[in-house]
Backbone as JSON, one array per atom type, in Angstrom:
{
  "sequence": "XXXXXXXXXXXXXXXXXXXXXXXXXXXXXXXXXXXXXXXXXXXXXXXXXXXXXXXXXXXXXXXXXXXXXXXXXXXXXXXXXXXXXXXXXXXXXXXXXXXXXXXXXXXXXXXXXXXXXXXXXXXXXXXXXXXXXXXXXXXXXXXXXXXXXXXXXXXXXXXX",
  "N": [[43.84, 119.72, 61.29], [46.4, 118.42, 63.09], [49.73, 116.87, 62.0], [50.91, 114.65, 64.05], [52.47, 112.2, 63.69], [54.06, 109.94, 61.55], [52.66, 108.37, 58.72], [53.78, 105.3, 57.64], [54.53, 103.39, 54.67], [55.87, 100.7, 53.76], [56.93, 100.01, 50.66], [58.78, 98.32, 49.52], [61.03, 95.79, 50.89], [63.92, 95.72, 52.17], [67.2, 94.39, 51.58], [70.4, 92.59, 52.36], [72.34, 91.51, 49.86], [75.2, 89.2, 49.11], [78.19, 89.96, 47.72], [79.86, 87.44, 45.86], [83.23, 86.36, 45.49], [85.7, 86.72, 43.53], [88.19, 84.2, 41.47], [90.88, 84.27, 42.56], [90.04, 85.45, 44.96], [89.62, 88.0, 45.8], [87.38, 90.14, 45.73], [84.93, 91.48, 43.97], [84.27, 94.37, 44.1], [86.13, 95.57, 45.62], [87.79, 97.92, 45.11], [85.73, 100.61, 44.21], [85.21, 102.79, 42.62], [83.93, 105.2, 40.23], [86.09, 107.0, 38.33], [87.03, 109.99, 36.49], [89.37, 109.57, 33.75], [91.77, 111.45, 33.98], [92.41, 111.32, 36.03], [94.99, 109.81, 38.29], [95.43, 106.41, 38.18], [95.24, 104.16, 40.51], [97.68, 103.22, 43.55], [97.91, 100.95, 45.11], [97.66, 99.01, 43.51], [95.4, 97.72, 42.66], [92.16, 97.13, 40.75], [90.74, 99.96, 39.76], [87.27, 100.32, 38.91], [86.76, 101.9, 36.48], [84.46, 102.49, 34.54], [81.22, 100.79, 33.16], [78.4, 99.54, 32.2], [75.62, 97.82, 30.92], [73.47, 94.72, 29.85], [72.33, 92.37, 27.86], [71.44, 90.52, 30.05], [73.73, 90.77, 31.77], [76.17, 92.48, 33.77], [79.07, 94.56, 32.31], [82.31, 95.62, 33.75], [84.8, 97.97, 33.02], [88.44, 98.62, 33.64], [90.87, 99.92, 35.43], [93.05, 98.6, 34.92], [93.04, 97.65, 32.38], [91.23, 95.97, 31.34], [88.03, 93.57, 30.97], [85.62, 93.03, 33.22], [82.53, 90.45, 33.12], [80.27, 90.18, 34.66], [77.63, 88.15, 36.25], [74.14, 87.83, 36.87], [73.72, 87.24, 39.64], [76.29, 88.52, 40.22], [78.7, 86.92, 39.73], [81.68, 86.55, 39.07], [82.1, 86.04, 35.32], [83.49, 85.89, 33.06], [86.35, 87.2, 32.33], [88.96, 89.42, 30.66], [91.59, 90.82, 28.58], [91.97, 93.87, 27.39], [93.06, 96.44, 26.7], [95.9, 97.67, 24.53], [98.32, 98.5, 25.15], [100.05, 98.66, 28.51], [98.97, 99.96, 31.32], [97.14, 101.18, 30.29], [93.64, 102.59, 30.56], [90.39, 101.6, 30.59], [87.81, 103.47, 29.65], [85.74, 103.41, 28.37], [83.13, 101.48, 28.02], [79.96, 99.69, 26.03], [77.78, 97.85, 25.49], [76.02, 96.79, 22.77], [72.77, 96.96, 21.83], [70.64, 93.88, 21.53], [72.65, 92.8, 20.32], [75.43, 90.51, 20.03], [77.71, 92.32, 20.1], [80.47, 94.11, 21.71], [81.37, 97.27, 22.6], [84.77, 98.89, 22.84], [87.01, 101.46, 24.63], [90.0, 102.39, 24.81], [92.4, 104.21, 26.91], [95.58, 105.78, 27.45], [97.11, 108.58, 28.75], [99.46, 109.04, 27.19], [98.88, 108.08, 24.34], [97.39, 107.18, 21.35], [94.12, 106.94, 21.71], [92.16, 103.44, 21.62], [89.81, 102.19, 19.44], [87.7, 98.96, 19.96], [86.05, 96.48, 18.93], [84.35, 93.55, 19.89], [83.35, 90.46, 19.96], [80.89, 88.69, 21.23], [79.99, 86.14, 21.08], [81.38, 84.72, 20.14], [84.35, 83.07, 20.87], [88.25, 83.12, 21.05], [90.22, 80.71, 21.04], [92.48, 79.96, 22.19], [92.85, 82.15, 23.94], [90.17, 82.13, 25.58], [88.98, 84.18, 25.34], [86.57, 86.92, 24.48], [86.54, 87.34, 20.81], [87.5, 89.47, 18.63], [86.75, 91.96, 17.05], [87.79, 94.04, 15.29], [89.85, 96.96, 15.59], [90.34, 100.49, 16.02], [92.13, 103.38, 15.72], [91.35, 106.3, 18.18], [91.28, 109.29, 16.25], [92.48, 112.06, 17.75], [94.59, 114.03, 17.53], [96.73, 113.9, 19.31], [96.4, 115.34, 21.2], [96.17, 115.95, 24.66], [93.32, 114.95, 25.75], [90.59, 113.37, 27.57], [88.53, 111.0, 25.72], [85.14, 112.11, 25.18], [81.67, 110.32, 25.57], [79.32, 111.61, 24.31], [75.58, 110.75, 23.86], [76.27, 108.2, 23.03], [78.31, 108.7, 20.64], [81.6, 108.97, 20.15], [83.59, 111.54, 21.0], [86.82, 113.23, 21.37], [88.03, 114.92, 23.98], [85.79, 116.73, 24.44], [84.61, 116.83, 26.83]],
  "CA": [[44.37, 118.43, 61.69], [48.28, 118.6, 63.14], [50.89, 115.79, 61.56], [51.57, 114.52, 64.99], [53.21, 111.61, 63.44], [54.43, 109.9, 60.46], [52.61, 106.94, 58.31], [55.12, 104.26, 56.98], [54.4, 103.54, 53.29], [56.88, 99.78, 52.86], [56.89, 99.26, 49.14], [60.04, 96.73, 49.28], [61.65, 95.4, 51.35], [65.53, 95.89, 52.18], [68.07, 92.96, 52.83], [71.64, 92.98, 51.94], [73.24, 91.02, 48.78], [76.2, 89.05, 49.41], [78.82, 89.5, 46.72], [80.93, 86.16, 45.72], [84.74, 86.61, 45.45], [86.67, 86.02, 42.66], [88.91, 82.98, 42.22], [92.11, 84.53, 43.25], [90.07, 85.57, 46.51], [89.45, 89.06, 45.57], [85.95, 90.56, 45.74], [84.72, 91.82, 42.32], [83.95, 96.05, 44.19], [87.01, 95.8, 46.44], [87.37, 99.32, 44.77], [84.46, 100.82, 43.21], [85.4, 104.1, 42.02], [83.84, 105.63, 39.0], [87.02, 108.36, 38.0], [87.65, 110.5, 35.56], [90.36, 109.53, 33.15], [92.27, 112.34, 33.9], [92.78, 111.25, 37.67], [95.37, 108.61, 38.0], [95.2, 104.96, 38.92], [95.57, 103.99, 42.14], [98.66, 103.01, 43.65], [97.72, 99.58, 45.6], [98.0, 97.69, 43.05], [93.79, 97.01, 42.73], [91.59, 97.38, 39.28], [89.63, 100.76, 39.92], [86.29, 100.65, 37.66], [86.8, 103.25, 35.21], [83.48, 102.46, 33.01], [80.64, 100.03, 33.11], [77.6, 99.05, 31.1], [74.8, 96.5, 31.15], [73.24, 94.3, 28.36], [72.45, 90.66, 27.91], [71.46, 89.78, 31.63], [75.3, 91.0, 32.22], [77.3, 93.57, 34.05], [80.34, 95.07, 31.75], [82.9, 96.31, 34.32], [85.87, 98.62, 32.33], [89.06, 98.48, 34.87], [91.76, 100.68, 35.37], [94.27, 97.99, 34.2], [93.07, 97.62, 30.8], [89.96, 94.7, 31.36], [86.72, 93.96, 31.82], [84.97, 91.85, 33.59], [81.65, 90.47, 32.77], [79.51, 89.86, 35.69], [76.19, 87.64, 36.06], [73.53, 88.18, 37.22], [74.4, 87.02, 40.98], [77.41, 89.26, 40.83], [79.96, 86.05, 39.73], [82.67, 87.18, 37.13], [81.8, 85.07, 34.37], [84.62, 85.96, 32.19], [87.64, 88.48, 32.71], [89.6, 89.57, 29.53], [92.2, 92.01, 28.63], [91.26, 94.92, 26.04], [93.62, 97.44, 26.11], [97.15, 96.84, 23.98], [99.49, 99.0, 26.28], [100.11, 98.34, 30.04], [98.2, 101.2, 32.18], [96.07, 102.61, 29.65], [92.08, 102.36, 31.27], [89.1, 100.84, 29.61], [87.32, 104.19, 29.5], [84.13, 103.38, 27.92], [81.82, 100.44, 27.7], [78.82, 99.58, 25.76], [76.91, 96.94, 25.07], [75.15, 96.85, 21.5], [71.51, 95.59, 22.42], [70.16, 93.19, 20.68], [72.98, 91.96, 19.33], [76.87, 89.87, 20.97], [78.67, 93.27, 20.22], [80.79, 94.71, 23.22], [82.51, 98.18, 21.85], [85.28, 99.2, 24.55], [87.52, 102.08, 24.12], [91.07, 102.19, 26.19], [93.16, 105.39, 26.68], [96.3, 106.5, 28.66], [97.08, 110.34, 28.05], [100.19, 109.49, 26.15], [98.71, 107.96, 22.57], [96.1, 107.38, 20.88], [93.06, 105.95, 22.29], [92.12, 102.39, 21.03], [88.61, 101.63, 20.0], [87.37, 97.86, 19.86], [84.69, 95.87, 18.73], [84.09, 92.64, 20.38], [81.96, 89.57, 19.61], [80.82, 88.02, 22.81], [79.78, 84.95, 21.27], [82.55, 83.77, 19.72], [85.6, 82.79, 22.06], [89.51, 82.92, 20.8], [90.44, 79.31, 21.15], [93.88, 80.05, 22.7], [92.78, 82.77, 25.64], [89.0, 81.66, 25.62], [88.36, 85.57, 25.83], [85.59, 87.38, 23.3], [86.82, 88.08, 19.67], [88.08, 91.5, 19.11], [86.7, 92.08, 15.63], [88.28, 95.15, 14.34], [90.21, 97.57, 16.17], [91.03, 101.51, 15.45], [92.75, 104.68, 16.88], [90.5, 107.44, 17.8], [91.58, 110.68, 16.09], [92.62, 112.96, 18.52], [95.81, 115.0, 17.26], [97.87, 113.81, 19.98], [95.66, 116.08, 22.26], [95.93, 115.2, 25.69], [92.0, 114.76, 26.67], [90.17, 112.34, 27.1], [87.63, 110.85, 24.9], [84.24, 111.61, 26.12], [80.74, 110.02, 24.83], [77.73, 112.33, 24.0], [74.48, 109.88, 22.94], [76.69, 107.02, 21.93], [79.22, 108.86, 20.0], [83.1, 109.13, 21.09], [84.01, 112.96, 20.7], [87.93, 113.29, 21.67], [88.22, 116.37, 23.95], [84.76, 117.24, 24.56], [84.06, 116.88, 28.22]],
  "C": [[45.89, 118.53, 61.73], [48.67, 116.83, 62.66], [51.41, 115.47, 62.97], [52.45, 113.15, 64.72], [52.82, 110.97, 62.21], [53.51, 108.15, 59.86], [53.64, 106.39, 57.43], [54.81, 103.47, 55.75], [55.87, 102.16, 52.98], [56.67, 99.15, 51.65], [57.87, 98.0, 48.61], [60.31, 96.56, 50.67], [63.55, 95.32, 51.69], [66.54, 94.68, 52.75], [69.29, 93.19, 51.54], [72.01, 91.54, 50.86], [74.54, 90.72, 48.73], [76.88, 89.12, 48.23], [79.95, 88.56, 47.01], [82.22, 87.06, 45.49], [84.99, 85.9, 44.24], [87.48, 84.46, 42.75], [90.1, 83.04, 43.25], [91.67, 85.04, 44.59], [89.65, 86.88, 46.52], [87.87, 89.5, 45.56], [85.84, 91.62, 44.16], [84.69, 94.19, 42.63], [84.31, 95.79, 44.99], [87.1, 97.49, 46.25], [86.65, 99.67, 43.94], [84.58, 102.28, 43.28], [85.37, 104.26, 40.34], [85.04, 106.78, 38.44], [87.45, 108.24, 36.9], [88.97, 109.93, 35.22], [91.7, 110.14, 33.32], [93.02, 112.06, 35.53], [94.16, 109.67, 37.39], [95.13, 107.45, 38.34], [95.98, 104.7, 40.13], [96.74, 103.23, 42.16], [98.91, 101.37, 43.84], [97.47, 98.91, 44.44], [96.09, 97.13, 41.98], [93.24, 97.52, 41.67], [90.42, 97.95, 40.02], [88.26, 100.01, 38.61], [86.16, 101.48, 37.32], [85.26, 103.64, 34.63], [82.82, 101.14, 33.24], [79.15, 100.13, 32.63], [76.3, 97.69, 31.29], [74.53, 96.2, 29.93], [73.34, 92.65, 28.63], [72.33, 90.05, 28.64], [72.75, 90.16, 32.17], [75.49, 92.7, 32.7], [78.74, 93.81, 33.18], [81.19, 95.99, 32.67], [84.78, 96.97, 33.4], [86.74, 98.63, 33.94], [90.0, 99.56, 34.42], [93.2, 100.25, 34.62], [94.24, 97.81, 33.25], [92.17, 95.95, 30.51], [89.02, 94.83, 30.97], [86.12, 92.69, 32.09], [83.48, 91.39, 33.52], [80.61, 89.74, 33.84], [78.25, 89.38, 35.3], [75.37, 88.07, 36.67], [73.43, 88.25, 38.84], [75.62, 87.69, 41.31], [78.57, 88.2, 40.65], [80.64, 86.91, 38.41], [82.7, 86.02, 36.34], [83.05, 84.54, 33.2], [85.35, 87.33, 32.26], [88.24, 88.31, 31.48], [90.54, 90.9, 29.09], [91.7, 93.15, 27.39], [92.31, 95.93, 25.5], [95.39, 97.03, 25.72], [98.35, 96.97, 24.86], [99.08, 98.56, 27.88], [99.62, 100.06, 30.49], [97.84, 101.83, 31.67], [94.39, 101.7, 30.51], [91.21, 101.83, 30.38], [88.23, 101.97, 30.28], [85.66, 104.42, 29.44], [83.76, 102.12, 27.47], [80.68, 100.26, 27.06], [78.74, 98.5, 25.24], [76.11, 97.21, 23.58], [74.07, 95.96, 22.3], [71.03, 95.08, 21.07], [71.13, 92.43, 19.98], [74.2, 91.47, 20.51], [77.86, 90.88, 20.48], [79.06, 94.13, 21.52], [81.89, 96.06, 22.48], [83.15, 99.19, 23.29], [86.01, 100.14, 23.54], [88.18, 102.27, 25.27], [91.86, 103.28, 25.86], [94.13, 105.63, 27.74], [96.55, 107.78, 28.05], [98.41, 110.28, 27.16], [99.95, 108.71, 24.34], [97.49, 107.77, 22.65], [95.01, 106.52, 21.45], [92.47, 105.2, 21.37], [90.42, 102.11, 21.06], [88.24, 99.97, 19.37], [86.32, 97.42, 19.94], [84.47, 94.6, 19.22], [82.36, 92.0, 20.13], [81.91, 88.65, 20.85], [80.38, 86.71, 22.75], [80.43, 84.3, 20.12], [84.02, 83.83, 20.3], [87.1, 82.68, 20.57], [89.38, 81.38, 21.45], [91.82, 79.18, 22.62], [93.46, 80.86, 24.14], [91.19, 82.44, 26.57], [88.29, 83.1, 26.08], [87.51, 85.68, 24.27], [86.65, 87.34, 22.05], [87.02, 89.14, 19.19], [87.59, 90.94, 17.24], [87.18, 93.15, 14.61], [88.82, 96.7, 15.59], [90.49, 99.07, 15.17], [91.23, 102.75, 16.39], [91.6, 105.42, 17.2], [91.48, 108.6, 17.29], [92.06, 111.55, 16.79], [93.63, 114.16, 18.46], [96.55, 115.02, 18.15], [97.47, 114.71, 21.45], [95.83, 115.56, 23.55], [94.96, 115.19, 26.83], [91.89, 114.08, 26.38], [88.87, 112.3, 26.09], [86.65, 110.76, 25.47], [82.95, 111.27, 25.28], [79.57, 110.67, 25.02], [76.72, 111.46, 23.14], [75.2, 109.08, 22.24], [77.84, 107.39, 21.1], [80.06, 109.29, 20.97], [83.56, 110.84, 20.41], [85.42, 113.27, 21.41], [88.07, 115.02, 22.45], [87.18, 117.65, 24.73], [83.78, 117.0, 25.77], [83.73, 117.92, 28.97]]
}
């Protein structure tokens, strides 16, 4: 018996997903580049995605400027917040704790120490109405200038 032609097997269906815009007008994956740490940030001006994460019905987008934005389920940014202390260090790494309102980010530029942070997602600052940063600390690194990379959850400085 010859394959003279092909049967068509549609298990879904395909249709396109409009994403909403920001307020300022901006589209949330204007640039959507996953890059290495090690590469720099783009020139224009625009918040690469470094690092992102799911958890809680939510998208966790890490930015190049030192954010993240927390997307719904429709793709709206729900809440935008800053993370990292210095100007042009990256928000590196993202995770979600499941099961619980912990968000642990970790922000690095190659000249100090990379910053890791614990965030409580359901309790707001009063003043910026961003998460709760519950405890901040350096990573280790000896001044090294790699980045910090994560094997199974742990941050290993170096080890990419």
């Amino acid at each position: 018996m010859a394959l003279t032609s092909w049967k068509a097997f549609p298990f879904f269906t395909v249709s396109q997903i409009p994403v909403p815009a920001d307020d300022d007008g901006s589209y949330v994956f204007d640039v959507f580049v996953l890059s290495p740490i090690w590469w720099p940030p783009s020139d224009d001006g625009q918040n690469e995605v470094t690092s992102l994460t799911t958890g809680s019905e939510s998208i966790f987008l890490g930015t190049s400027q030192g954010s993240v934005r927390i997307l719904s389920r429709s793709f709206k940014v729900v809440r935008s917040f800053p993370v990292a202390d210095r100007p042009g260090a990256s928000v590196t790494h993202v995770k979600q704790i499941p099961g619980t309102a912990y968000l642990v980010t970790i922000s690095e530029d190659l000249s100090t120490e990379p910053s890791l942070k614990v965030w409580a997602l359901d309790k707001m600052e009063k003043k910026t109405g961003a998460p709760r940063c519950l405890c901040t600390t350096t990573v280790q690194n000896g001044r090294r200038q790699f980045p910090v990379c994560a094997r199974g959850g742990v941050a290993f400085p170096g080890w990419c």
